[in-house]
Phi, psi and omega in degrees: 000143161254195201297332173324291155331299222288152150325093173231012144295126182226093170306127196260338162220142209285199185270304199306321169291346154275359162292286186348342200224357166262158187286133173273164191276146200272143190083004156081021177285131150107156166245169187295149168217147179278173146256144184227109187247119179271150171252144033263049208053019169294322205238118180224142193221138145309147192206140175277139161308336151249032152250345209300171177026055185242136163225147207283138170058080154252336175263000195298145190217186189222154188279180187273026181251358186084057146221156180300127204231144190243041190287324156288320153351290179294333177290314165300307214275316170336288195276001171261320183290306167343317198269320188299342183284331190268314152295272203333327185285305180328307175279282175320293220271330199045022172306108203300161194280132178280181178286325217271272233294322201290309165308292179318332172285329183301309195303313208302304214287325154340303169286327195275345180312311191284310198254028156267147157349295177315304188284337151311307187293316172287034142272315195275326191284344163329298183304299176314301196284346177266309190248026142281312176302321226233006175239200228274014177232033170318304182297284194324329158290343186260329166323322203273004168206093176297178190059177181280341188099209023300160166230161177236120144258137198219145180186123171314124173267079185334176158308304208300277198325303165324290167302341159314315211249025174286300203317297164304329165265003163277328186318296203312350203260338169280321197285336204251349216272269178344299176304306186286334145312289177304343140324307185251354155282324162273015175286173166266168185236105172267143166235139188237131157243158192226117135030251182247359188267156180234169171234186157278171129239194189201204201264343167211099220268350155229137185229154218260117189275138197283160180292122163288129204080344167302158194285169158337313208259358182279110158297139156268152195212178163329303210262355198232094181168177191254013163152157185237145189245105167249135156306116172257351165183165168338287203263067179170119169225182183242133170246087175251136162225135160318338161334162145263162219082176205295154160275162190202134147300135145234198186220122178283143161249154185311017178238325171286324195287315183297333147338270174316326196276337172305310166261011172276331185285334183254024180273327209313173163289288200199358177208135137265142144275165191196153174257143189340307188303326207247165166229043195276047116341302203307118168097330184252177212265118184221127195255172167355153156318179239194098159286125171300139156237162179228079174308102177229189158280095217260146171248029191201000000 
C-alpha cells in the first residue's frame, strides 16, 4: 500500500463494541452515538463510533520494502468480527454459550486487554526504567529512591516516545495473545444481564478486578487479579474468576449495576462511555485520568 492508501484511523476499541452502548441515529441517517464522559467527569460531549477511541497509525506496521501496511489492523478487525458474532449469539440471541463463541470471546477481550494505549504506555515506561536504572546513569537514578521501596516511577510520555514503542508493543501483543486466551477460557463464567439498569463501558473496557488485601506491590495482569469484568453490551456484562464451578446466567440488580459501572469507571484511561438516553453516573465516584506507573524495588 502507499502512504495514501494505507488506513490511518485506528480505533483502540473497536466500533462493534461501542454500538452496544450507543444511541442509532434515527432514519438510519448517521452512524451511532455515545456520551463521552472525560474523567473526572468535568467534561461530557457526543461522540460518534467512528471517532470515538481513534488514534491515527497506532497499529500501523511496514512492509519489508519500507512502505505502510495495514496488515495488523486487518488481523485485529478478523478477530473483532469473530468475538462481535459471538456476543450477538450471547447477548441478542441468549443463545447458551458454545465451546466456538466462548473462544472467541475469550481472543476479542484478550486482545482488546493488550492493545490499548495503556498498555502501550506501561510498556514504554518499563523500557525507559530499565535502561535508566541498567545504563551509564544507574547511581544518579537510584538516588532519586533511597531505600529499598517500594518506589513509583512515572514520566510523562510524549507523541515521539509512544511511537518509539508501537513496534514493541505490538511484538508484545503477538508474544502475549495465546496465553491470555487459555487464561480467560479456563475462568469460570458468569454472565449478568439487566433488565431495566444499564452499564457503561470506557476507553479500556476490560477490567482488571483488584486483589483484596493484596500488597501495594502486587501488579495486575490476566493472571494476577480477583476477577476480570467485561461490558458486553448496555444490558450484559461478563464476570470470569478463577473459583471453580459452572458458568452461569443471572439476572442483575440496581445494586450489581452500580458495582459494576464503578469498576469499569475505575479501570478506564481516560474516558467512559454511556448511551445518550441513559445515566448510569448517578452516584458514583469518578477519578483523576488514569496515569501508568511502574513500581519496583531496589535490590542493591
Amino acid at each position: 500500500m502507499t502512504k495514501q492508501q494505507h488506513k490511518r484511523s485506528h480505533h483502540t476499541v473497536p466500533r462493534s463494541h461501542l454500538t452496544r452502548f450507543a444511541r442509532a441515529q434515527r432514519a438510519g441517517r448517521g452512524h451511532p452515538q455515545l456520551t463521552r464522559v472525560e474523567l473526572p467527569g468535568t467534561k461530557r460531549d457526543p461522540v460518534s463510533v467512528t471517532s470515538a477511541t481513534v488514534v491515527t497509525d497506532f497499529y500501523l506496521t511496514h512492509t519489508a520494502g519500507g512502505d505502510p501496511s495495514d496488515a495488523f489492523e486487518d488481523q485485529l478487525s478478523e478477530v473483532e468480527a469473530a468475538g462481535a458474532a459471538a456476543v450477538r449469539h450471547l447477548v441478542d440471541d441468549k443463545a447458551p454459550l458454545t465451546q466456538e463463541d466462548r473462544e472467541w470471546i475469550a481472543a476479542w477481550a484478550a486482545l482488546q486487554h493488550l492493545r490499548t494505549p495503556g498498555q502501550r504506555e506501561l510498556l514504554a515506561l518499563t523500557a525507559e526504567l530499565t535502561g535508566e536504572i541498567t545504563g551509564r546513569a544507574i547511581g544518579e537514578e537510584l538516588q532519586q529512591f533511597p531505600g529499598p521501596g517500594p518506589h513509583t516511577y512515572a514520566r510523562h510520555l510524549s507523541r515521539k516516545d509512544r511511537e518509539r514503542h508501537r513496534a514493541p508493543h505490538l511484538q508484545s501483543m503477538i508474544d502475549s495473545f495465546h496465553a491470555g486466551v487459555d487464561t480467560l477460557v479456563s475462568r469460570t463464567w458468569t454472565v449478568v444481564f439487566f433488565e431495566r439498569r444499564t452499564l457503561i463501558t470506557s476507553d479500556s473496557p476490560v477490567t482488571l478486578l483488584p486483589i483484596p488485601g493484596a500488597d501495594v506491590r502486587t501488579p495486575l495482569s490476566l493472571t494476577s487479579n480477583s476477577g476480570i469484568l467485561v461490558p458486553l453490551d448496555r444490558r450484559a456484562a461478563l464476570l470470569m474468576d478463577e473459583g471453580a464451578g459452572r458458568d452461569r446466567v443471572i439476572a442483575g440488580t440496581t445494586q450489581v449495576s452500580r458495582r459494576l459501572n464503578q469498576e469499569i469507571v475505575n479501570g478506564a484511561r481516560r474516558c467512559v462511555f454511556h448511551h445518550p438516553d441513559d445515566d448510569p453516573l448517578a452516584g458514583l465516584v469518578l477519578p483523576e485520568p488514569q496515569e501508568q506507573r511502574v513500581m519496583f524495588e531496589r535490590v542493591f
